[in-house]
C-alpha positions in Angstrom: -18.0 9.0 15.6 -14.1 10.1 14.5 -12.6 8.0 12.6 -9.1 6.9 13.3 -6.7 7.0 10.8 -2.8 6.0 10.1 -0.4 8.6 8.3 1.5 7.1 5.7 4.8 7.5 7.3 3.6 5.8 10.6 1.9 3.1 8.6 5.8 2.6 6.8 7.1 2.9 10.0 4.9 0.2 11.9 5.9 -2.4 8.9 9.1 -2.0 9.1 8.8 -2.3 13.3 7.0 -5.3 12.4 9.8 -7.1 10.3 12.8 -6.2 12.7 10.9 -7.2 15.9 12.2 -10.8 15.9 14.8 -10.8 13.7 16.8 -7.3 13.5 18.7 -8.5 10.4 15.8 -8.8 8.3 14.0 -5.9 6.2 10.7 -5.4 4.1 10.6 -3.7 0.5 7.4 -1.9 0.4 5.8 -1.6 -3.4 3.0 0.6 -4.1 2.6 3.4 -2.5 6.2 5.6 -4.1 3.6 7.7 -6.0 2.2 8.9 -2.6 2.6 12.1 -0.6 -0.2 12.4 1.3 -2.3 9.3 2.6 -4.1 8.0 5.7 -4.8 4.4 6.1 -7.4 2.6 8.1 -6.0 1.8 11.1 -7.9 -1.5 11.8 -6.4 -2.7 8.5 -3.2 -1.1 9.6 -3.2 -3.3 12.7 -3.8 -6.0 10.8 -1.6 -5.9 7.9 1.1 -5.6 10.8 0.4 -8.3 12.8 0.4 -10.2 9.3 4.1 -8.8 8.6 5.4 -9.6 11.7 4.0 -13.3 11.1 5.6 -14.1 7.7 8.7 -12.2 9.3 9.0 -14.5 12.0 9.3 -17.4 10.0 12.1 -19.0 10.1 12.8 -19.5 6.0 12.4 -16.0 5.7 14.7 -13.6 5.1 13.6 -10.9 3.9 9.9 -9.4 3.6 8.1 -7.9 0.4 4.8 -6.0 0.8 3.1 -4.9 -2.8 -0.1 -2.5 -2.8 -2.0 -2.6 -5.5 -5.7 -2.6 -6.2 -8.2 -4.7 -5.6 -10.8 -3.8 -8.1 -8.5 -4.4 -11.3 -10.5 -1.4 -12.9 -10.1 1.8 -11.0 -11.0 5.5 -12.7 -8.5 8.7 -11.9 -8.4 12.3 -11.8 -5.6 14.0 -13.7 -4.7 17.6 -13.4 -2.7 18.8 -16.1 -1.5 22.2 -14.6 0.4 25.2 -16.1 2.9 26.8 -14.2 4.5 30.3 -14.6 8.0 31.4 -13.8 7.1 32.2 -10.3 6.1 28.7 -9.5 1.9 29.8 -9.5 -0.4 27.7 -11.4 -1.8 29.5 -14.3 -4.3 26.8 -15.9 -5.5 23.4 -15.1 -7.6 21.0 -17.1 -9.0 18.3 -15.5 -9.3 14.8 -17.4 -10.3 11.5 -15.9 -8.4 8.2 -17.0 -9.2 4.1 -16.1 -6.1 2.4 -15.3 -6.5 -0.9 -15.6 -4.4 -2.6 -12.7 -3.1 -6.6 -12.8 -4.7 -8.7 -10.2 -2.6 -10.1 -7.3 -2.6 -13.5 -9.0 0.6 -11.6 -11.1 2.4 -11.5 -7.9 2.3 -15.0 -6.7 5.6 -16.2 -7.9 4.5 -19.8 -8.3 3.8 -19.8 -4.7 1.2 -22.7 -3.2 0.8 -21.0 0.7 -2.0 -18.3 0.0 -4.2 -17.6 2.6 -6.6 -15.0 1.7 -7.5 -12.9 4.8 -9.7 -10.4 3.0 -13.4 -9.6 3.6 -15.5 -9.5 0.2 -15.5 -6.9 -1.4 -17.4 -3.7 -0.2 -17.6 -5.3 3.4 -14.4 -4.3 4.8 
């Protein structure tokens, strides 16, 4: 079985489709993913999280749409690569070091607001 994927530039892209679809004036600020070059995201959830945007955007006391990615297991571990380069541009050493950033919960981002509806599977069924 492939699995289908969304390119991180196409998954941008679709938000943003999303917002203007109904309302050409309005735009989205996407948080959370600056730090990323390369990434592919599931395109189910891609589909979903659009159809999502596109619903908050087409309300009509919005104006403008805010999308913030962060993760859901508040704990997550990381590898770092702290890399030596020469003149040239070539790497000449690496040492590898692993980190746990410890991440707020989407409860930070709430803003006092009372309308939540929670769409997401539990976790580690999704």
């Amino acid at each position: 079985m492939r699995m289908m994927h969304t390119k991180l530039p196409e998954f941008i892209a679709k938000m943003k489709r999303a917002v203007v679809k109904h309302f050409p004036d309005r735009s989205i600020e996407i948080k959370g993913l600056e730090n990323l070059q390369y990434a592919k995201m599931q395109s189910l959830r891609t589909g979903r999280i659009e159809e999502a945007v596109e619903e908050v955007a087409a309300r009509e006391d919005v104006c403008k749409v805010e999308m913030d990615v962060i993760a859901r297991i508040p704990e997550t571990m990381h590898t770092v690569l702290i890399k030596g380069i020469d003149k040239e541009g070539r790497t000449q050493k690496i040492i590898l070091e692993v980190i746990n950033i410890l991440h707020p919960t989407e409860v930070a981002l709430f803003d006092g607001c009372k309308d939540i509806e929670d769409r997401r599977p539990p976790v580690g069924l999704h």
